[in-house]
GUMI-916407 format. One record per residue: x, y, z of N, C-alpha, C, O in turn; residue number from 0. Coordinates in Angstrom, 3 decimals, always signed. Example, Ala and Ser with C-alpha at 12.3 -4.5 7.8 and 13.67 -1.06 7.14 Angstrom:
BEGIN
<r n_east="+13.190" n_north="-5.690" n_up="+7.800" ca_east="+12.300" ca_north="-4.500" ca_up="+7.800" c_east="+13.200" c_north="-3.300" c_up="+7.800" o_east="+14.236" o_north="-3.319" o_up="+8.465" n="0"/>
<r n_east="+12.850" n_north="-2.250" n_up="+7.080" ca_east="+13.670" ca_north="-1.060" ca_up="+7.140" c_east="+12.900" c_north="+0.030" c_up="+7.870" o_east="+13.409" o_north="+1.138" o_up="+8.039" n="1"/>
This chain:
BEGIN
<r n_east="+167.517" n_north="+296.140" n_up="+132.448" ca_east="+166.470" ca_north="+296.461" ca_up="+133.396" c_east="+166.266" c_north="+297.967" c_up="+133.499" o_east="+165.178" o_north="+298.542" o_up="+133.526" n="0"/>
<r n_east="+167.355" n_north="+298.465" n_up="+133.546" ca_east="+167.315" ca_north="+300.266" ca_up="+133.535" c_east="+166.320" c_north="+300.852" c_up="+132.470" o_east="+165.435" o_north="+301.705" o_up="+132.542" n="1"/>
<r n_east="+166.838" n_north="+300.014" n_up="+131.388" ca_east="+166.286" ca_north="+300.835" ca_up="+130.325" c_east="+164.314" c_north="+300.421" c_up="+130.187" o_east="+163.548" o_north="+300.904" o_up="+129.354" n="2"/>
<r n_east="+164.044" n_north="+299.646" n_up="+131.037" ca_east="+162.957" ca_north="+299.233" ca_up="+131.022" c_east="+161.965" c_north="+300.154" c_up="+132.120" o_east="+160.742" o_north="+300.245" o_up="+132.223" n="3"/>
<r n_east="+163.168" n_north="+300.817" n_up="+132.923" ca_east="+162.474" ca_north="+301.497" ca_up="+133.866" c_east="+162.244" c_north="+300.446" c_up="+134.990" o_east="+161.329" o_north="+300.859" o_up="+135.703" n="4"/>
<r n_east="+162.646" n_north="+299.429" n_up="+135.359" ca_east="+162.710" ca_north="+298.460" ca_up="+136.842" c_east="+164.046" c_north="+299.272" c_up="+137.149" o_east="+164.786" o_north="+299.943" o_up="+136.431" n="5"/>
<r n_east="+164.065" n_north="+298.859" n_up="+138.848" ca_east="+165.125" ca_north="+299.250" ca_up="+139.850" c_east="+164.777" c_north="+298.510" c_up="+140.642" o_east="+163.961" o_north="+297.678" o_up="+140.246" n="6"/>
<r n_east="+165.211" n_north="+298.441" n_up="+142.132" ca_east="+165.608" ca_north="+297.772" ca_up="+142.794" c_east="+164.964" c_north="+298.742" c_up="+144.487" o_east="+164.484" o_north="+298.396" o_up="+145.566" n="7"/>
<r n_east="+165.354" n_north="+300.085" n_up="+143.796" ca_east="+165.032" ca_north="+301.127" ca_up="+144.826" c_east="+164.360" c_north="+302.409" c_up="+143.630" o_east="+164.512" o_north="+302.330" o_up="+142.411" n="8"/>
<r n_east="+163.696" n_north="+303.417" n_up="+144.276" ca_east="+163.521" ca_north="+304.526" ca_up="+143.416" c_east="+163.117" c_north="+305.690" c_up="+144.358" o_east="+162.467" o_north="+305.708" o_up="+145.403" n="9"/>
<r n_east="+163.925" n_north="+306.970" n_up="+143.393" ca_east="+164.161" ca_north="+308.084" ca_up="+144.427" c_east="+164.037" c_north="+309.131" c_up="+143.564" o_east="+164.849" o_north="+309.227" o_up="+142.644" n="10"/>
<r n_east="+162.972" n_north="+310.112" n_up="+143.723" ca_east="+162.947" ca_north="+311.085" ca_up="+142.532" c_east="+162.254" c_north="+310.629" c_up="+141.428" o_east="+162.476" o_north="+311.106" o_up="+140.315" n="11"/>
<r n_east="+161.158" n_north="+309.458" n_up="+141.677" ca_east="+160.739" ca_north="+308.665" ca_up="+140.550" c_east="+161.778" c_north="+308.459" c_up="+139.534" o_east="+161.470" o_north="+308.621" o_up="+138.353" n="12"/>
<r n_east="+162.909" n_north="+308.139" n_up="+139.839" ca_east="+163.432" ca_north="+306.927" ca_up="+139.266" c_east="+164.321" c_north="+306.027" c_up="+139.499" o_east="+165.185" o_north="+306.178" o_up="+140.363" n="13"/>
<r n_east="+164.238" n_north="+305.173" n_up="+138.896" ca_east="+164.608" ca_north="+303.597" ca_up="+138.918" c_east="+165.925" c_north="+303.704" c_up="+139.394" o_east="+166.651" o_north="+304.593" o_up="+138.949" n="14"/>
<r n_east="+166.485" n_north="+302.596" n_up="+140.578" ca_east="+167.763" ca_north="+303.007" ca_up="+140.663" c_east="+168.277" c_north="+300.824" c_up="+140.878" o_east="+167.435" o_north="+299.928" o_up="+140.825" n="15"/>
<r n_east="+169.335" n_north="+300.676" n_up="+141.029" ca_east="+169.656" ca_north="+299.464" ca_up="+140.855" c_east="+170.216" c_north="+299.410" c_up="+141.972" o_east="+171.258" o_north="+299.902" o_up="+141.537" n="16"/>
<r n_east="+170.510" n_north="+299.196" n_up="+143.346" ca_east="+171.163" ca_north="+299.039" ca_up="+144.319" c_east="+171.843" c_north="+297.906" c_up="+144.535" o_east="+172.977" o_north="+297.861" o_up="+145.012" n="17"/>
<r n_east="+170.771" n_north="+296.386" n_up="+143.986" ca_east="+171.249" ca_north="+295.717" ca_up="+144.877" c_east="+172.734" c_north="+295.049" c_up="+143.863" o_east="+173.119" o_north="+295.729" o_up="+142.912" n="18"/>
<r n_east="+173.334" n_north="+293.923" n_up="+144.145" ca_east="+174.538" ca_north="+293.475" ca_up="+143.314" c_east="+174.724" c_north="+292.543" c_up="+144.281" o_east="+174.480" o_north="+292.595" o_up="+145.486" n="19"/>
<r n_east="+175.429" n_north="+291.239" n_up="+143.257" ca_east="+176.174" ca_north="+290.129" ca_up="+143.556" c_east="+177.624" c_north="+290.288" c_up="+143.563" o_east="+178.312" o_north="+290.784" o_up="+142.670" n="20"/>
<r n_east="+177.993" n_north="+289.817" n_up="+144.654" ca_east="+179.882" ca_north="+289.712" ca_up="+143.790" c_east="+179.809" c_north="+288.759" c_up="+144.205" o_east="+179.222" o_north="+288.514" o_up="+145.259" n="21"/>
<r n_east="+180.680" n_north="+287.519" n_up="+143.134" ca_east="+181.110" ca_north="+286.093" ca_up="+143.255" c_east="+182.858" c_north="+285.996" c_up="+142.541" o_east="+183.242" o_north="+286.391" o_up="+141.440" n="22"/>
<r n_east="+183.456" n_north="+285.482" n_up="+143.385" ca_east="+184.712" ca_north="+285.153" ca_up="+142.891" c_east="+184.853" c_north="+284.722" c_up="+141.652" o_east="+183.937" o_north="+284.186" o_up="+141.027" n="23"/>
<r n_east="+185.960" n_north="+284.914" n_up="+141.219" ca_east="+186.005" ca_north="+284.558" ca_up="+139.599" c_east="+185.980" c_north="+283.018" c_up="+139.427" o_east="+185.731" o_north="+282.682" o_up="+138.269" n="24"/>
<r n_east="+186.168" n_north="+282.055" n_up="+140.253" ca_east="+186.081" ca_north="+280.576" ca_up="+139.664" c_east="+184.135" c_north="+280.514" c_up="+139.724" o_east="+183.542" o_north="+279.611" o_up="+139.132" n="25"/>
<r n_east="+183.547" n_north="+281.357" n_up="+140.336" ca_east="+182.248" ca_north="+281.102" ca_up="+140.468" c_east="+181.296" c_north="+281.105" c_up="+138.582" o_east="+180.352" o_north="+280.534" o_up="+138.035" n="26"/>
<r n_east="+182.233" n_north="+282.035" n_up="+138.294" ca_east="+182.023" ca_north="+282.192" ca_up="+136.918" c_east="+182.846" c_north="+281.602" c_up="+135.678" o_east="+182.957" o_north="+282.123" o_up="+134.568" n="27"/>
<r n_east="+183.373" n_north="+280.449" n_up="+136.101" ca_east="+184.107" ca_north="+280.015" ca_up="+134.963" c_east="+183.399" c_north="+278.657" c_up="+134.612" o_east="+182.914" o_north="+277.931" o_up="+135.480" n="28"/>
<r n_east="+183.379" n_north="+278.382" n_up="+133.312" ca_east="+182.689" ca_north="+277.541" ca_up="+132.891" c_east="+182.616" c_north="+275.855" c_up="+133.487" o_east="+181.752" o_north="+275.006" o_up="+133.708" n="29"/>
<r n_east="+184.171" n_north="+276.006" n_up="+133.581" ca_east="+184.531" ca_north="+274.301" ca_up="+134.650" c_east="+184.297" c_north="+274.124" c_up="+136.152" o_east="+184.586" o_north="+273.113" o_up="+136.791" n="30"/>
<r n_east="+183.649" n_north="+275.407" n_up="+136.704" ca_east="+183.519" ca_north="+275.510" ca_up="+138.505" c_east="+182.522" c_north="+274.395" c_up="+138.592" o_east="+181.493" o_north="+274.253" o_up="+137.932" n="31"/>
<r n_east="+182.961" n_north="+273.723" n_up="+139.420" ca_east="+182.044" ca_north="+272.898" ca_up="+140.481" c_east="+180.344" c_north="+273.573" c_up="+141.217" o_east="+179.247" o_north="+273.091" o_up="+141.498" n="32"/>
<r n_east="+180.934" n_north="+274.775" n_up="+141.264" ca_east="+179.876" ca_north="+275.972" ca_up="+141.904" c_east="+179.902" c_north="+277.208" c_up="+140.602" o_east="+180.936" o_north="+277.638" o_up="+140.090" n="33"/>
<r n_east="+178.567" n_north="+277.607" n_up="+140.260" ca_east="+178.551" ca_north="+278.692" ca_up="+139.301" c_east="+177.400" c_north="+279.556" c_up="+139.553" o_east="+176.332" o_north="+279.308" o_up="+140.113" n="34"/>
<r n_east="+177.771" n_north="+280.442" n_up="+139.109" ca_east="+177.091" ca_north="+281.263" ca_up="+139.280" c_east="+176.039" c_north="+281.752" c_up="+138.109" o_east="+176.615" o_north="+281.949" o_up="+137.040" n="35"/>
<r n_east="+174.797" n_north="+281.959" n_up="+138.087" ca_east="+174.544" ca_north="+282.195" ca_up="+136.204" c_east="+173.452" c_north="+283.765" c_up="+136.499" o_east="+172.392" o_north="+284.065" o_up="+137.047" n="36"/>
<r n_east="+174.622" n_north="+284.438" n_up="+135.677" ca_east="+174.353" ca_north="+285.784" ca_up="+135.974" c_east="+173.405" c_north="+286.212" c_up="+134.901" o_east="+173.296" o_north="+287.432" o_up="+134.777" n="37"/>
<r n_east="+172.590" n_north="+285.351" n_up="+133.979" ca_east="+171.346" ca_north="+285.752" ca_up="+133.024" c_east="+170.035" c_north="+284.793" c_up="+134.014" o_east="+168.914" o_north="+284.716" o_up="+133.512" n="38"/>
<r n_east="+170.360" n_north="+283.970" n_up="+135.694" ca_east="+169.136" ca_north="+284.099" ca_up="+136.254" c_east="+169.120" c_north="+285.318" c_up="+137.140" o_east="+168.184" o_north="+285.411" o_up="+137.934" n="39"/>
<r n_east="+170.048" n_north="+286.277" n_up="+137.106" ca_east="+169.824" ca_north="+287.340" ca_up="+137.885" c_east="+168.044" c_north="+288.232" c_up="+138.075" o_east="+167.550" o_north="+288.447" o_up="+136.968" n="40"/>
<r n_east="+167.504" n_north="+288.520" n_up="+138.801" ca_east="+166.421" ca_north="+289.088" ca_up="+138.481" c_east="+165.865" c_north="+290.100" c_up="+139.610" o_east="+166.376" o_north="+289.841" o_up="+140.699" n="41"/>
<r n_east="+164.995" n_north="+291.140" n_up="+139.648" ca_east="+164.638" ca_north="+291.663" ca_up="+140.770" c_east="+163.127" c_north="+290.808" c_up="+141.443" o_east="+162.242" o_north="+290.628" o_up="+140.607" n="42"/>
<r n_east="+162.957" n_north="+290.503" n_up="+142.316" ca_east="+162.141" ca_north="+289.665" ca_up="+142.930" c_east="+161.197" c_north="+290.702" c_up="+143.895" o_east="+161.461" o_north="+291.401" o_up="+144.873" n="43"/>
<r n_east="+160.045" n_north="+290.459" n_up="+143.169" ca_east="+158.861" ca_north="+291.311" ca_up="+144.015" c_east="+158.051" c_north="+290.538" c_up="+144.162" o_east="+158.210" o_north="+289.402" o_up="+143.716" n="44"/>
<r n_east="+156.700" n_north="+290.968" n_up="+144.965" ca_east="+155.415" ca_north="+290.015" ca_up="+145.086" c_east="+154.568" c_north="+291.331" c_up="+144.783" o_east="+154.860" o_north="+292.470" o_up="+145.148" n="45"/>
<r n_east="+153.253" n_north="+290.865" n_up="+143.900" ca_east="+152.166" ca_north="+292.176" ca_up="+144.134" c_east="+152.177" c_north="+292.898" c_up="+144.995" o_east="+152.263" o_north="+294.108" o_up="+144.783" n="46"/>
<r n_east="+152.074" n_north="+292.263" n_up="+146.539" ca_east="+151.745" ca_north="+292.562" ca_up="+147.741" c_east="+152.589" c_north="+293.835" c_up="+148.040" o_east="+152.189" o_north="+294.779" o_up="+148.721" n="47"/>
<r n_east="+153.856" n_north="+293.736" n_up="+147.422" ca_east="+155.042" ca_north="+294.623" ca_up="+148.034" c_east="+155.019" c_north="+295.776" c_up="+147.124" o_east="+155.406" o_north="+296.877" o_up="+147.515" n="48"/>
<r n_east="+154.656" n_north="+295.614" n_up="+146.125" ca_east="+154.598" ca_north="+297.372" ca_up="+145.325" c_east="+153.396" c_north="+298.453" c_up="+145.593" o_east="+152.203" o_north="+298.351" o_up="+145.306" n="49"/>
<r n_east="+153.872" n_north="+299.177" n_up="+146.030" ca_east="+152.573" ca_north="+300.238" ca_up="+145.896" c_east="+152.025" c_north="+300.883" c_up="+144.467" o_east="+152.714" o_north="+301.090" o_up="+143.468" n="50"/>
<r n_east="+150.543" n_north="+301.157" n_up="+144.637" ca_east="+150.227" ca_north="+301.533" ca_up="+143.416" c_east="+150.882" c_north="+303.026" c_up="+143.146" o_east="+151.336" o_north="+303.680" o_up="+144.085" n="51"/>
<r n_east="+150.895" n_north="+303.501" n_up="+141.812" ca_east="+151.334" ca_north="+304.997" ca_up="+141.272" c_east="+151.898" c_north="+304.963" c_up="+139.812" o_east="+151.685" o_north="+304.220" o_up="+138.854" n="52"/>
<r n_east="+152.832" n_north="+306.235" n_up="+140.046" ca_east="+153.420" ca_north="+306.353" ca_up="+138.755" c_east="+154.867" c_north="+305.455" c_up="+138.088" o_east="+155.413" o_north="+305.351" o_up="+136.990" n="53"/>
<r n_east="+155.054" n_north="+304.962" n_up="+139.359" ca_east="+155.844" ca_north="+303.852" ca_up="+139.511" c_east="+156.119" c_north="+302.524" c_up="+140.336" o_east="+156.118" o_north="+302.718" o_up="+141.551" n="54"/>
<r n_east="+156.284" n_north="+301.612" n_up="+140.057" ca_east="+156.211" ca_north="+300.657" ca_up="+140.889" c_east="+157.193" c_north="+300.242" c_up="+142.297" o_east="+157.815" o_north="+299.185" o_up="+142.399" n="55"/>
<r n_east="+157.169" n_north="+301.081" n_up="+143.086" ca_east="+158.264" ca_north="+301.551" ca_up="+143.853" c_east="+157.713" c_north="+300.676" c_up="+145.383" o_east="+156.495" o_north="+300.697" o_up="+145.565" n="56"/>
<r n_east="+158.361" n_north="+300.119" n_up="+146.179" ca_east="+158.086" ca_north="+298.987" ca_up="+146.888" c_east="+157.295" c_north="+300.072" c_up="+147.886" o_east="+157.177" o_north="+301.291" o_up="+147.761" n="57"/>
<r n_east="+156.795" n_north="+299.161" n_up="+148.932" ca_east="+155.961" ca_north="+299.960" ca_up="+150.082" c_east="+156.852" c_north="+299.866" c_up="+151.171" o_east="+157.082" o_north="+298.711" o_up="+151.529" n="58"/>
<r n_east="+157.272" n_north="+300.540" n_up="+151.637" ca_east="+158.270" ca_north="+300.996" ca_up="+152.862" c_east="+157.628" c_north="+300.177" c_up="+154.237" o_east="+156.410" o_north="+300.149" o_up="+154.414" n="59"/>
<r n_east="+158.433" n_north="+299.621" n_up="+155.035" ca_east="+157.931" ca_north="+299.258" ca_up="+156.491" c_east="+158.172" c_north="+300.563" c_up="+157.187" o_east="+157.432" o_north="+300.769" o_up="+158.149" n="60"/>
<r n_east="+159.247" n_north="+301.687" n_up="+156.837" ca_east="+159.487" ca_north="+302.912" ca_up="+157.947" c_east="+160.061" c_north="+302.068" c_up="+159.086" o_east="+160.523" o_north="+300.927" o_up="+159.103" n="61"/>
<r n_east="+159.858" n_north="+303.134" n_up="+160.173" ca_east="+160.552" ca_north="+302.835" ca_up="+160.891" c_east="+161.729" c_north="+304.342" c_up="+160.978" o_east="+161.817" o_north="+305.371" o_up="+160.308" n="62"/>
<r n_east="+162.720" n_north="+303.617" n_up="+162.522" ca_east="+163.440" ca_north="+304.941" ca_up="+161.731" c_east="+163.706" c_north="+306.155" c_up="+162.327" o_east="+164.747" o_north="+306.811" o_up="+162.297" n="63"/>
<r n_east="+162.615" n_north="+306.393" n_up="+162.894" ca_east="+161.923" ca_north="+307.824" ca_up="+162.746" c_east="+160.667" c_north="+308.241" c_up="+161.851" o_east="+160.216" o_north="+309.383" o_up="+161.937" n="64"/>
<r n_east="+160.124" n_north="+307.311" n_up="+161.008" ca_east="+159.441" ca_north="+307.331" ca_up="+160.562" c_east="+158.261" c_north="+306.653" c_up="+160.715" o_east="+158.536" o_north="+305.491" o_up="+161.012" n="65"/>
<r n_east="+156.965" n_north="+306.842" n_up="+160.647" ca_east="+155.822" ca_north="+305.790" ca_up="+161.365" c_east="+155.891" c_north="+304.243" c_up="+160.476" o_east="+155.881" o_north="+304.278" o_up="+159.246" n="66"/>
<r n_east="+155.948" n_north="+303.182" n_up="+161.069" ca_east="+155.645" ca_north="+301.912" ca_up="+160.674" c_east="+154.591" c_north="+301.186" c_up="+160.362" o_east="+153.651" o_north="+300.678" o_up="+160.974" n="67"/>
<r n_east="+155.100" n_north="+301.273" n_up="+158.854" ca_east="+153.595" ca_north="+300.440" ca_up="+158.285" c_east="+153.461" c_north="+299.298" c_up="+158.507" o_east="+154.561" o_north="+298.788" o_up="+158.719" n="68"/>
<r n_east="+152.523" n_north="+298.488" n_up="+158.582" ca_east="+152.802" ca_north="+296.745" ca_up="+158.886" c_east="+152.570" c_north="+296.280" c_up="+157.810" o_east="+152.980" o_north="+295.154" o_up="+157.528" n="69"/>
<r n_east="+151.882" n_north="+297.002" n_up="+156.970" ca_east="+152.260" ca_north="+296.334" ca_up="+155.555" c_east="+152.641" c_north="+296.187" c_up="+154.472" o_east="+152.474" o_north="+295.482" o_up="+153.477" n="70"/>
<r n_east="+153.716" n_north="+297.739" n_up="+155.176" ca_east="+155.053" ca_north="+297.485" ca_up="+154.358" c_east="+156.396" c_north="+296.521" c_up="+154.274" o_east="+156.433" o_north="+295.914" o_up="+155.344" n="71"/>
<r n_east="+157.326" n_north="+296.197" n_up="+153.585" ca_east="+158.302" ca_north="+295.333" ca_up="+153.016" c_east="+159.148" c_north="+296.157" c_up="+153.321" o_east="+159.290" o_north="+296.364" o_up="+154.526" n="72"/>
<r n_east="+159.890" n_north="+296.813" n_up="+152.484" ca_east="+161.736" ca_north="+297.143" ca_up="+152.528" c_east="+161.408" c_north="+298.738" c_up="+151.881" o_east="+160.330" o_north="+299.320" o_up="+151.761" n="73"/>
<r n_east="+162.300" n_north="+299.014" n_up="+151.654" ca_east="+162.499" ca_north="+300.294" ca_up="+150.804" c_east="+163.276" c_north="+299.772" c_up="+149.380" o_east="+163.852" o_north="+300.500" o_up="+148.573" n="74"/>
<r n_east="+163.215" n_north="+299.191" n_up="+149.354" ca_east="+164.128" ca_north="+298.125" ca_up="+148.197" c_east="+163.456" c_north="+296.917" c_up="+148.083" o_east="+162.827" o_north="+296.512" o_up="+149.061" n="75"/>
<r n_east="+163.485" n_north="+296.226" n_up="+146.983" ca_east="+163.120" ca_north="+294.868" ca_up="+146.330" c_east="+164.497" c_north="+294.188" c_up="+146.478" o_east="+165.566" o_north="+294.798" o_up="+146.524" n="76"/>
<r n_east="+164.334" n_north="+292.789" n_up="+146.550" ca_east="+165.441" ca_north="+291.695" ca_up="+146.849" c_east="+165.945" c_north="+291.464" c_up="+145.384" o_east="+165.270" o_north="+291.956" o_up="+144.480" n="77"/>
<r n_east="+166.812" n_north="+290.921" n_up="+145.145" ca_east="+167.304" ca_north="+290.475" ca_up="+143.878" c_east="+167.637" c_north="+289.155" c_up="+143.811" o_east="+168.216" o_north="+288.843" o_up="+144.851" n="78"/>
<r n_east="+167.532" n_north="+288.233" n_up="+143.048" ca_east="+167.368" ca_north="+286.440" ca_up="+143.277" c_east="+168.337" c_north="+286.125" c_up="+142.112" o_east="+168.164" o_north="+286.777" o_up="+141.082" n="79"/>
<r n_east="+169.245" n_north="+285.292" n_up="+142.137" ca_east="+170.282" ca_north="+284.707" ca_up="+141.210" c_east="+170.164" c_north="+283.192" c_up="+141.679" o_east="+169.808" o_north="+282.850" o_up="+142.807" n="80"/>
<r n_east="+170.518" n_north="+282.337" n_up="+140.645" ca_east="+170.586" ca_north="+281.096" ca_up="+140.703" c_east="+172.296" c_north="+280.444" c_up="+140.827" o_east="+173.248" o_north="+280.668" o_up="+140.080" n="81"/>
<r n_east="+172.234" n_north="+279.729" n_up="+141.850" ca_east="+174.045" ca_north="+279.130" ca_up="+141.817" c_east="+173.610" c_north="+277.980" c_up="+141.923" o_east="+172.879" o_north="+277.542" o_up="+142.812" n="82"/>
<r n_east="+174.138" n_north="+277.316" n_up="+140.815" ca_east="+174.110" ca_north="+275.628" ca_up="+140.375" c_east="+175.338" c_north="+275.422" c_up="+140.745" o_east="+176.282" o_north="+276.211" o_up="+140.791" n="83"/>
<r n_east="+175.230" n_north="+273.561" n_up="+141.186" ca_east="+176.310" ca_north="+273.059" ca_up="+141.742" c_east="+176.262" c_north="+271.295" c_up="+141.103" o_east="+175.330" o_north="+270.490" o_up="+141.104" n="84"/>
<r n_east="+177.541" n_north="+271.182" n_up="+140.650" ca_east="+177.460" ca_north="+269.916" ca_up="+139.872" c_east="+177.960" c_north="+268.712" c_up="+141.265" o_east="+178.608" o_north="+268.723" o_up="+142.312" n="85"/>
<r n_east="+176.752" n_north="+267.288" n_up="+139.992" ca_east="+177.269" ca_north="+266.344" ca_up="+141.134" c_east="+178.495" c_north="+265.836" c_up="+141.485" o_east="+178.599" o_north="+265.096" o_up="+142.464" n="86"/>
């Protein structure tokens, strides 16, 4: 994702990765009941939430100390992983 230029957050126009999963190690072993699958990892945006520019850098709600946009989101994009669970 880095090398693609996505992040998660961006500061200085550029891409930075903030967010992260940690899952216990049986989450990742092939025989878990519960798994974790760290190639559905992804950063999760909607149009709505990026502002236009030189980068696609989310639209801030503020706050803060800072004035509040209402139609801003986060200062950061969410990140979405998939955990499958056998019957």
């Amino acid at each position: 994702m880095l090398g693609a230029g996505l992040g998660t957050f961006y500061f200085d126009n550029y891409a930075n990765v903030l967010g992260q999963f940690l899952v216990n190690r049986n989450m990742i072993k092939q025989d878990s009941p519960i798994q974790a699958e760290p190639s559905s990892v992804q950063i999760f945006y909607l149009p709505e939430m990026v502002s236009t520019g030189a980068y696609p850098a989310p639209i801030p709600f503020g706050g803060m100390g800072k004035p509040v946009n209402p139609d801003g989101y986060s200062d950061h994009f969410p990140i979405t992983m998939t955990v499958t669970e056998d019957d």
